[in-house]
Wavefront OBJ file of the C-alpha trace (Angstrom):
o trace
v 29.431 -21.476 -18.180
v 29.171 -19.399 -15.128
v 30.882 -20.079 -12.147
v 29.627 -19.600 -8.951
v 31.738 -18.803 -6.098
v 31.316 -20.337 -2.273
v 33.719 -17.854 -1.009
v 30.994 -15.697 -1.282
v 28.006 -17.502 0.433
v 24.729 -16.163 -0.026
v 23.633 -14.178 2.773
v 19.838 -15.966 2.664
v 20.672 -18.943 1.589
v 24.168 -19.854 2.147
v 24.400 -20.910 -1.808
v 27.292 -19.834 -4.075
v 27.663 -16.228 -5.796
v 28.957 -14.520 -8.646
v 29.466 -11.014 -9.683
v 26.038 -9.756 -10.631
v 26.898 -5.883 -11.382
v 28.771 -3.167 -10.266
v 27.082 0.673 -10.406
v 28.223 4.003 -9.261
v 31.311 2.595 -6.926
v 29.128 0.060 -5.385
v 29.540 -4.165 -6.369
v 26.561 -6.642 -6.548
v 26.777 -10.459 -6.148
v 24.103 -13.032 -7.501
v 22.947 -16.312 -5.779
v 22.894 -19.322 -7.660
v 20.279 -21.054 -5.303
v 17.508 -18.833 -4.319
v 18.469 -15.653 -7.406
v 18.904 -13.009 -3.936
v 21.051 -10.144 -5.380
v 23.213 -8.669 -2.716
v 26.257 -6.013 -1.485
v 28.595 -7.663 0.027
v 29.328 -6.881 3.660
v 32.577 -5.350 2.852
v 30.851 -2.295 1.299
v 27.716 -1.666 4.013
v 27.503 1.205 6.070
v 29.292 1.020 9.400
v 26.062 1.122 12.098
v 26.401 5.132 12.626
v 25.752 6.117 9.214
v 23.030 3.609 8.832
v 20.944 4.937 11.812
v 21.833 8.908 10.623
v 20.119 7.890 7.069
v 17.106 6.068 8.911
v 16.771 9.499 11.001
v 16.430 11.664 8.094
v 13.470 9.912 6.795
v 10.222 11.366 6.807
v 7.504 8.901 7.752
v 4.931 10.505 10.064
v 1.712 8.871 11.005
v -0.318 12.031 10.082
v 1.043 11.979 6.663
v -2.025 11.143 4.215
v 0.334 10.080 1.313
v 2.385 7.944 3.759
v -0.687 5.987 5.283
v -1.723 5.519 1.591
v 1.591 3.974 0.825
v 1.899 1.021 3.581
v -2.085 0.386 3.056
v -0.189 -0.934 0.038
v 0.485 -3.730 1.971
v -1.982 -3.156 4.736
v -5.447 -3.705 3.250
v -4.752 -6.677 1.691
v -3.244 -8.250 5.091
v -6.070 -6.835 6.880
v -8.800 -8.265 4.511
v -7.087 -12.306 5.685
v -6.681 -11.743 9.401
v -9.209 -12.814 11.556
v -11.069 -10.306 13.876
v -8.675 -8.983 16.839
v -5.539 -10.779 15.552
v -2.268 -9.478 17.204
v 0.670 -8.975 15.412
v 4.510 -7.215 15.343
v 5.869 -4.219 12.968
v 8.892 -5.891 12.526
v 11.984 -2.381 11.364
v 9.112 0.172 12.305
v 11.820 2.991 12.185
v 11.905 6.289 13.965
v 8.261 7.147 12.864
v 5.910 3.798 13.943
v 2.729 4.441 11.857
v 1.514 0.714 10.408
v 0.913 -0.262 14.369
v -1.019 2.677 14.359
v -3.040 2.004 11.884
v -3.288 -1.779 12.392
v -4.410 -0.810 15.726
v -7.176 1.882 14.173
v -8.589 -1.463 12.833
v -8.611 -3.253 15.830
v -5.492 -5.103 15.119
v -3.286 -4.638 18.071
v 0.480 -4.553 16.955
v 3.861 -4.017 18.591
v 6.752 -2.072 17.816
v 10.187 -3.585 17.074
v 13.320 -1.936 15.321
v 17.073 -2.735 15.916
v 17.384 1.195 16.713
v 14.709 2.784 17.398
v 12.356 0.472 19.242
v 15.020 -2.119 20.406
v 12.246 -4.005 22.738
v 13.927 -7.811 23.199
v 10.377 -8.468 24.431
v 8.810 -8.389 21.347
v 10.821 -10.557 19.800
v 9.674 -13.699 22.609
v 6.094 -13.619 21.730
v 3.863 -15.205 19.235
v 2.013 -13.387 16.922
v -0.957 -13.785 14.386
v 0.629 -11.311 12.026
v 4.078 -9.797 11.395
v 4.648 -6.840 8.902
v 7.811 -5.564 7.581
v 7.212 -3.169 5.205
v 10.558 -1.729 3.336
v 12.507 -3.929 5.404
v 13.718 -6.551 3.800
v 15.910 -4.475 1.300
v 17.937 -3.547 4.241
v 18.671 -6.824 5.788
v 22.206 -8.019 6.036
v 21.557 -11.640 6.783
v 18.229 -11.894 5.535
v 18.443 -15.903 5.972
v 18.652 -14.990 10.017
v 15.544 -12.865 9.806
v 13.327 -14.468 8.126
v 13.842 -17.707 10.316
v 13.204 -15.651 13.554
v 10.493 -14.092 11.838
v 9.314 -17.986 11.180
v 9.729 -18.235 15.132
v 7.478 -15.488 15.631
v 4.268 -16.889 13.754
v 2.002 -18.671 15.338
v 0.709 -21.484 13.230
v -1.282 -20.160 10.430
v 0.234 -16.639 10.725
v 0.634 -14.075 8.053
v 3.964 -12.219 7.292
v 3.729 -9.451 5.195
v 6.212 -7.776 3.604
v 6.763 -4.866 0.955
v 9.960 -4.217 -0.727
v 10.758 -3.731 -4.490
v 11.330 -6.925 -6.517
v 13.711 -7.194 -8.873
v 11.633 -7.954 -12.304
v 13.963 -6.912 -14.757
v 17.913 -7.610 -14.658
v 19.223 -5.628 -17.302
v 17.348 -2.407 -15.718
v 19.059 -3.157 -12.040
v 22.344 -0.719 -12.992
v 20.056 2.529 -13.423
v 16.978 1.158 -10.879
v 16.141 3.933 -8.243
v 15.901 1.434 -5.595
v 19.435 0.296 -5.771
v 20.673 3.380 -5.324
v 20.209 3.797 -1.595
v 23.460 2.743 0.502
v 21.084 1.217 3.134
v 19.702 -1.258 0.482
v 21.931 -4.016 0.464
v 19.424 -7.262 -0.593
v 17.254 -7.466 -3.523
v 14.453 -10.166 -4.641
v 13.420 -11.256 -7.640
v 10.445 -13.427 -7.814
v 11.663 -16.838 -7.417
v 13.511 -15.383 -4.329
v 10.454 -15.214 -3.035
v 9.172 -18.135 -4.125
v 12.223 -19.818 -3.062
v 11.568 -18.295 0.549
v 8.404 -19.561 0.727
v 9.672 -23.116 0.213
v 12.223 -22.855 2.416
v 9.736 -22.226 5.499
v 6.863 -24.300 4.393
v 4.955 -20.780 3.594
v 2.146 -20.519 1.184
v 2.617 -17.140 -1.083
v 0.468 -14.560 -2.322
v 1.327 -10.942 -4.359
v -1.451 -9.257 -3.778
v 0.727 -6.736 -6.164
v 4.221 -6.030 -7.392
v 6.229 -5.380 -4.686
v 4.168 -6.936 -1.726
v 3.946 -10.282 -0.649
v 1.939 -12.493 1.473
v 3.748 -15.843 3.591
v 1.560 -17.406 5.417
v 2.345 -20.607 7.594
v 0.547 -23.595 7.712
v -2.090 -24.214 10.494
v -1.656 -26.574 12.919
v -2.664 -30.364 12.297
l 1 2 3 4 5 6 7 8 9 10 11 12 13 14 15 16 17 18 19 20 21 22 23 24 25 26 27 28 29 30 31 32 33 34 35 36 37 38 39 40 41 42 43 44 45 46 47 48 49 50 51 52 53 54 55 56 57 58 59 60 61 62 63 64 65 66 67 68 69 70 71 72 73 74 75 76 77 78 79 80 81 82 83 84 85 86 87 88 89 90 91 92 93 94 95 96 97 98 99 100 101 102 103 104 105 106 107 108 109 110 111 112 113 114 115 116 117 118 119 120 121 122 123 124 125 126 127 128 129 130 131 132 133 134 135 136 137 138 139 140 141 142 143 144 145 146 147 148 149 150 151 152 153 154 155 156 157 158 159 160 161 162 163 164 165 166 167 168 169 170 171 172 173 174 175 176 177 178 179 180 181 182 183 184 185 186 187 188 189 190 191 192 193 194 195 196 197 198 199 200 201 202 203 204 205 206 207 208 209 210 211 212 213 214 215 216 217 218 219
């Protein structure tokens, strides 16, 4: 019988943990309530060496092979919003290129990231669409995110999001995406599932790793 631990409260959920895995000097817990696999705070970067790894990435707008990795999520979130929708790129990092090209398609979007476009602004409007695309891997309290991202939606609102899902436990010790310091919160598909309970979403994976909430339209 496992136990699950409430010392260790699930950073999305606030449900009980237990050791999940431990790989290359770096521990994983487990949520019993909504399957969220996690680092535990103890072991995340300190703020510095978070924002020094964001800086060396290499996401320009003008990259062909970067464009064709958030249409990923992009055309299918495109294809459901109706014509001149307005939305947020919620974690754009140091290289904003999904505004950009939501904007190419008449889709006017914002910029927010917690360091490089820190605009409080954006984050006390409404919005017919909020991306977040290889974001939520990198969330330490995803549970507070996700319900001010539920605060940003207007009724009927899409969130998209693309991150990689969990689909196979036993290959989680030698997965790639683990491996990054900055990713400290992985989802397996009742994770999302149970997220889209949670909020009252309906769900869609247009593919593997992205996923479509959208919220109910007003009565």
């Amino acid at each position: 019988m496992v136990e699950w631990l409430v010392a260790e409260h699930c950073p999305l959920c606030g449900g009980g943990t237990r050791d999940f895995a431990r790989a290359e000097g770096r521990s994983f817990r487990r949520c019993g309530v909504c399957a969220l696999t996690f680092a535990p705070a103890a072991e995340h970067l300190d703020p510095a060496r978070e924002r020094a790894r964001y800086e060396k990435h290499d996401n320009r707008p003008d990259d062909p092979a970067y464009r064709a990795f958030l249409d990923r999520l992009l055309a299918p979130l495109c294809a459901r919003l109706p014509p001149g929708a307005r939305g947020l790129d919620y974690g754009c990092g140091p290289g904003p290129t999904a505004s950009r090209m939501l904007a190419e398609r008449g889709f006017a979007t914002r910029d927010y990231d917690p360091f490089f476009a820190p605009d409080a602004g954006a984050l006390s409007d409404r919005y017919e669409f909020v991306v977040a695309t290889e974001v939520l891997e990198h969330l330490r309290r995803p549970g507070e995110d996700l319900e001010r991202l539920a605060g940003l939606l207007s009724p009927g609102g899409l969130l998209g999001v693309m991150t990689g899902v969990l689909e196979d436990d036993a290959a989680f010790a030698d997965w790639w995406y683990r491996r990054d310091p900055t990713h400290v919160a992985f989802y397996r598909p009742e994770t999302l599932a149970w997220i889209a309970r949670r909020w009252g979403w309906t769900l869609e994976r247009p593919s593997r790793d992205v996923a479509l909430f959208r919220r109910p339209p007003a009565i």
